[in-house]
FIDOFI-620957 format. One record per residue (C-alpha): residue number from 1; residue in one letter; y, x, z. Coordinates in steps of 0.2 Angstrom, whole numbers, plus 5000, padded with zeros to 4 digits. Example, Ala and Ser with C-alpha at 12.3 -4.5 7.8 and 13.67 -1.06 7.14 Angstrom:
<zanus>
(1, A, (4978, 5062, 5039));
(2, S, (4995, 5068, 5036));
</zanus>
This chain:
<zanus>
(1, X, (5171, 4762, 4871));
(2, X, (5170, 4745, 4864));
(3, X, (5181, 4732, 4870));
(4, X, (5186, 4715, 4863));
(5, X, (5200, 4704, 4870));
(6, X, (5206, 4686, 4863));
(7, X, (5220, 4674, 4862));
(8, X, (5225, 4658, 4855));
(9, X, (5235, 4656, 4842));
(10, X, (5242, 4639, 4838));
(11, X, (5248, 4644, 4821));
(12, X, (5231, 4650, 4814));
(13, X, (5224, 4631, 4820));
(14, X, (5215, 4621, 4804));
(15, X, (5203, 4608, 4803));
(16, X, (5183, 4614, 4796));
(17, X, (5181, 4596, 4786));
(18, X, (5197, 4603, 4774));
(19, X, (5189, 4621, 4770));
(20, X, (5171, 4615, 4769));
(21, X, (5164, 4614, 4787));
(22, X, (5170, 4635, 4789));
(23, X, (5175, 4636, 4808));
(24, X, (5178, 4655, 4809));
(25, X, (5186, 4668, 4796));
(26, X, (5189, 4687, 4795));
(27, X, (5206, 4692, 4795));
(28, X, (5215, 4708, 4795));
(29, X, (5223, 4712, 4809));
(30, X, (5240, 4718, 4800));
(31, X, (5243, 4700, 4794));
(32, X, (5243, 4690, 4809));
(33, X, (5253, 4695, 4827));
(34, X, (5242, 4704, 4842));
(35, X, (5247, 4712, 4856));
(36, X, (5250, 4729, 4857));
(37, X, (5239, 4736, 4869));
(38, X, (5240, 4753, 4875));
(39, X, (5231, 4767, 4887));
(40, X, (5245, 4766, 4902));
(41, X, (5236, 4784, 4908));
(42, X, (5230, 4792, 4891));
(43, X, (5227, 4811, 4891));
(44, X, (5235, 4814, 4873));
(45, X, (5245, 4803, 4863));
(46, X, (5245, 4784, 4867));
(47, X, (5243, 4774, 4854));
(48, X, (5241, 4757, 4851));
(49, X, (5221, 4751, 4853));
(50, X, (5217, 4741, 4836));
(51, X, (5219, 4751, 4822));
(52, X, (5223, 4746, 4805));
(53, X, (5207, 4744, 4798));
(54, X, (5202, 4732, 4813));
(55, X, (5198, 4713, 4810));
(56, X, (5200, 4699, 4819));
(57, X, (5188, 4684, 4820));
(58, X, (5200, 4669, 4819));
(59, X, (5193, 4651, 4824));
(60, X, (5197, 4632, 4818));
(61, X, (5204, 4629, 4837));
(62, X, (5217, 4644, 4835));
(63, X, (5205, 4658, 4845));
(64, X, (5209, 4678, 4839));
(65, X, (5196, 4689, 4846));
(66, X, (5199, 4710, 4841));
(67, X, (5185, 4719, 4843));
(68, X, (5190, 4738, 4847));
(69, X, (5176, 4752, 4845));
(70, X, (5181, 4768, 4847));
(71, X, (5185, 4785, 4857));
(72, X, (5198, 4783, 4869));
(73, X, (5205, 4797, 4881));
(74, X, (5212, 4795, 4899));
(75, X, (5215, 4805, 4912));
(76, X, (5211, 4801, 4931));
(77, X, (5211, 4812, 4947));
(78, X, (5194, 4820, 4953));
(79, X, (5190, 4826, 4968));
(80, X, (5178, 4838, 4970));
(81, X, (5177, 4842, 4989));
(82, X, (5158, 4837, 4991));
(83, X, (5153, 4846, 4977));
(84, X, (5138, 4843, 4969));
(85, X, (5135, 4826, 4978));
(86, X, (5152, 4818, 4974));
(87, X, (5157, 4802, 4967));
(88, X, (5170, 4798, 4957));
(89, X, (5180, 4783, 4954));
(90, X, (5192, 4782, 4936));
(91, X, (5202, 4768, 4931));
(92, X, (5208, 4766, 4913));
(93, X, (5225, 4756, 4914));
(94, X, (5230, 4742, 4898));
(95, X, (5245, 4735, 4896));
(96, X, (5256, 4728, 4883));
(97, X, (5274, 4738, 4886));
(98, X, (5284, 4726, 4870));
(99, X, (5281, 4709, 4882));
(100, X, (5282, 4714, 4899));
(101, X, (5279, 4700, 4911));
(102, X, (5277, 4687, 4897));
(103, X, (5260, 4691, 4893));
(104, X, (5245, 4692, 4906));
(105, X, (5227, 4694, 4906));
(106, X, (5214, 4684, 4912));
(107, X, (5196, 4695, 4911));
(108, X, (5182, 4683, 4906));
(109, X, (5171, 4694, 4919));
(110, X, (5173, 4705, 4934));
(111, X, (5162, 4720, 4929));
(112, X, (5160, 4729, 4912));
(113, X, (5148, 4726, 4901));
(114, X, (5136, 4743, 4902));
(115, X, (5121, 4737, 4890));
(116, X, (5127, 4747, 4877));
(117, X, (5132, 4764, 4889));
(118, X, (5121, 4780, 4885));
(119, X, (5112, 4785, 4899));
(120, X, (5120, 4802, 4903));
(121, X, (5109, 4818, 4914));
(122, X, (5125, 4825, 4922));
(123, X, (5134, 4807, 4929));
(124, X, (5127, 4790, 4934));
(125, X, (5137, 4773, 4931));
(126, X, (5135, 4767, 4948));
(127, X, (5149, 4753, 4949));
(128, X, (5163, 4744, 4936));
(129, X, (5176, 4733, 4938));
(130, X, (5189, 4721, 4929));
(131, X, (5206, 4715, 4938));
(132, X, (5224, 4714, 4931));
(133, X, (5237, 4722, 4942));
(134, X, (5256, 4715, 4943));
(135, X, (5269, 4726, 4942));
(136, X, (5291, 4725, 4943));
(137, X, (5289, 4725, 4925));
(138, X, (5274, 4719, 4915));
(139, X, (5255, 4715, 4920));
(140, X, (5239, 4729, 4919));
(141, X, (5222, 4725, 4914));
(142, X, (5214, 4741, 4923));
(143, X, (5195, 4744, 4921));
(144, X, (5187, 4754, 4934));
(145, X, (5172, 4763, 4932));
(146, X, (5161, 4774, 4947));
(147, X, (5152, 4787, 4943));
(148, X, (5139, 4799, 4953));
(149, X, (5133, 4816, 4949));
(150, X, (5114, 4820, 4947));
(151, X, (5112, 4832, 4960));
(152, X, (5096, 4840, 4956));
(153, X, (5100, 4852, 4942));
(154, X, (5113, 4861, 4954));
(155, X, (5102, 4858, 4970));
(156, X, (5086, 4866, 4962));
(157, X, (5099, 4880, 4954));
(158, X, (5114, 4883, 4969));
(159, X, (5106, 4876, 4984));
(160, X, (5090, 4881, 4983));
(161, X, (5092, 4900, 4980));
(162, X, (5106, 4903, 4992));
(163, X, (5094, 4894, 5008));
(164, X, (5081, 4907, 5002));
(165, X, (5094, 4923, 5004));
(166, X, (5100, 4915, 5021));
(167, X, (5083, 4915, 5028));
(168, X, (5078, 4931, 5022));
(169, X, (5094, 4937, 5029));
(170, X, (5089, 4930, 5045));
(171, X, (5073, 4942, 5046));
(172, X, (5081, 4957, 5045));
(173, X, (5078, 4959, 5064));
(174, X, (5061, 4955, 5063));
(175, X, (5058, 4972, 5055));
(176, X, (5054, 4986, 5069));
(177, X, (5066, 4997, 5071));
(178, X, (5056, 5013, 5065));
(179, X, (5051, 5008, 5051));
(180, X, (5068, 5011, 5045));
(181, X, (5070, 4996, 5030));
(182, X, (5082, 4985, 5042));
(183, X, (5098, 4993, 5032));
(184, X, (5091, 4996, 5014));
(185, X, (5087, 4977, 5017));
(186, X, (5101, 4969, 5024));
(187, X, (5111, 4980, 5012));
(188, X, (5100, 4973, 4997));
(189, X, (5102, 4956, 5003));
(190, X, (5122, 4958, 5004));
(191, X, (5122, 4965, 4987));
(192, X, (5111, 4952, 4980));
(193, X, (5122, 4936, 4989));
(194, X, (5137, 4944, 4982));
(195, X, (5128, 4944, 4963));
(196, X, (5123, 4928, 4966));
(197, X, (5142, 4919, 4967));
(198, X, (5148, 4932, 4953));
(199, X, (5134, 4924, 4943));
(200, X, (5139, 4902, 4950));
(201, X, (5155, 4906, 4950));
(202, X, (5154, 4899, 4931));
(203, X, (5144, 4884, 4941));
(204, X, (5160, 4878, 4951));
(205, X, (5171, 4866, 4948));
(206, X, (5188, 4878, 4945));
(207, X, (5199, 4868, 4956));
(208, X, (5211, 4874, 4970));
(209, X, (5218, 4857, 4978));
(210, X, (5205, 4852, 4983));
(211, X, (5192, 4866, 4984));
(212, X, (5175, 4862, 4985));
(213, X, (5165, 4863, 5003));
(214, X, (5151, 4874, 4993));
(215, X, (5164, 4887, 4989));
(216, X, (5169, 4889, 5008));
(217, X, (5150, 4888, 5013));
(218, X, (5147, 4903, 5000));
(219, X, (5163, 4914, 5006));
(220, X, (5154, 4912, 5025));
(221, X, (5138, 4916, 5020));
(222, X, (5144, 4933, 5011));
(223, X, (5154, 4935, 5029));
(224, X, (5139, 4931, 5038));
(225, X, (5128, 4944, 5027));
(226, X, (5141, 4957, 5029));
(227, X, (5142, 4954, 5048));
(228, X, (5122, 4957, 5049));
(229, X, (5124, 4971, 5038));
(230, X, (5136, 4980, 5051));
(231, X, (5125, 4973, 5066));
(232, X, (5110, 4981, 5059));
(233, X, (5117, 4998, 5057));
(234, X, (5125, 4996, 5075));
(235, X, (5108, 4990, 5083));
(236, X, (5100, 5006, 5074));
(237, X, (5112, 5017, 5081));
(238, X, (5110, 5011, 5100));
(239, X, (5092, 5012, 5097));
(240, X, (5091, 5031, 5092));
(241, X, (5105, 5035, 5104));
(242, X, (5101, 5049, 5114));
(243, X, (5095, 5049, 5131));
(244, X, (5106, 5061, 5139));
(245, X, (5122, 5055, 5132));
(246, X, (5130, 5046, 5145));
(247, X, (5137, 5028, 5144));
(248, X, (5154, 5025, 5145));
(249, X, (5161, 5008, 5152));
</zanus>
């Protein structure tokens, strides 16, 4: 992530005519005062943003500018429930905890900048934002980001083969009765369903709260292969019932 915030600084002011026309200068970021900005929602160890081998670009009217390029790690809630076709919204929270109130933010823009983003085959950066949220104790400069997951690799690989299975499912009844394929096949047909979500289990998000829709669509789809399975054999036995047995009502 690269980020870049600036201030003014009224000490670091000088006039260019005294230093030879020079109107910007590198500084390191351990001998002047920044702010120490901080992940409000990190996922391990919060630390401060710049570190010690950072500069700052100081200009002749008192302007510090940090430029921040690195990993950062936060944490945000997902949810999964319309799994493989779900969106996700993250918000990674800045603040600075030693000021409190007496320092705020002002964001130059109200999207991030995403020229430099690498274009990723599992998600899609469909929306960003910029906004500074107030709170009882100090100000947060939260970045919101909105990402979408390409579908297509677990259409073509979950989707797709479990709509083949249910219509083949379907046609067990087609089969004539005599032939005497209509339980090997529907038995087939259960056993290779049940294969099938021992082998995308590893394929699923592993979530509990809250479960993904697919995960409930493949429990009723083994329930609906079992039931056919027990319809067929029940179907086969009223067919070769015999005659002269009475029915009972």
């Amino acid at each position: 992530m690269a980020l870049s915030y600036s201030w003014f600084d009224e000490k670091l002011r000088w006039n260019p005519a005294d230093f030879e026309g020079r109107f910007k200068t590198e500084i390191d970021v351990t001998k002047i005062w920044r702010p120490a900005l901080k992940l409000v929602s990190p996922s391990q160890k919060s630390e401060r943003l710049d570190k010690e081998y950072d500069m700052a670009i100081v200009s002749a009217t008192g302007q510090v500018t940090i430029m921040v390029n690195d990993i950062f790690y936060s944490s945000c809630a997902v949810k999964i429930t319309y799994f493989p076709f779900d969106t996700q919204q993250c918000e990674i929270w800045l603040a600075n905890p030693e000021y409190g109130k007496l320092l705020t933010f002002t964001p130059t823009s109200m999207e991030m900048d995403t020229s430099f983003f690498l274009d990723n085959p599992i998600w899609e950066v469909v929306k960003t934002s910029l906004k500074v949220v107030p709170t009882s104790y100090n100000f947060n400069f939260v970045c919101g980001i909105q990402i979408e997951r390409r579908a297509t690799f677990y259409t073509l690989n979950l989707l797709t083969p479990i709509l083949i299975l249910m219509v083949l499912n379907s046609m067990v009844f087609v089969l004539p009765a005599e032939s005497g394929e209509r339980v090997g096949f529907s038995v087939t047909l259960l056993l290779s369903v049940a294969v099938y979500m021992t082998i995308i289990s590893d394929k699923l998000p592993n979530s509990s709260k809250p479960s993904p829709i697919l995960a409930y669509v493949l429990v009723a789809y083994l329930g609906q292969s079992a039931l056919i399975c027990i319809k067929t054999i029940l179907s086969l036995r009223m067919f070769y019932r015999d005659e002269n047995i009475p029915v009972l009502f």
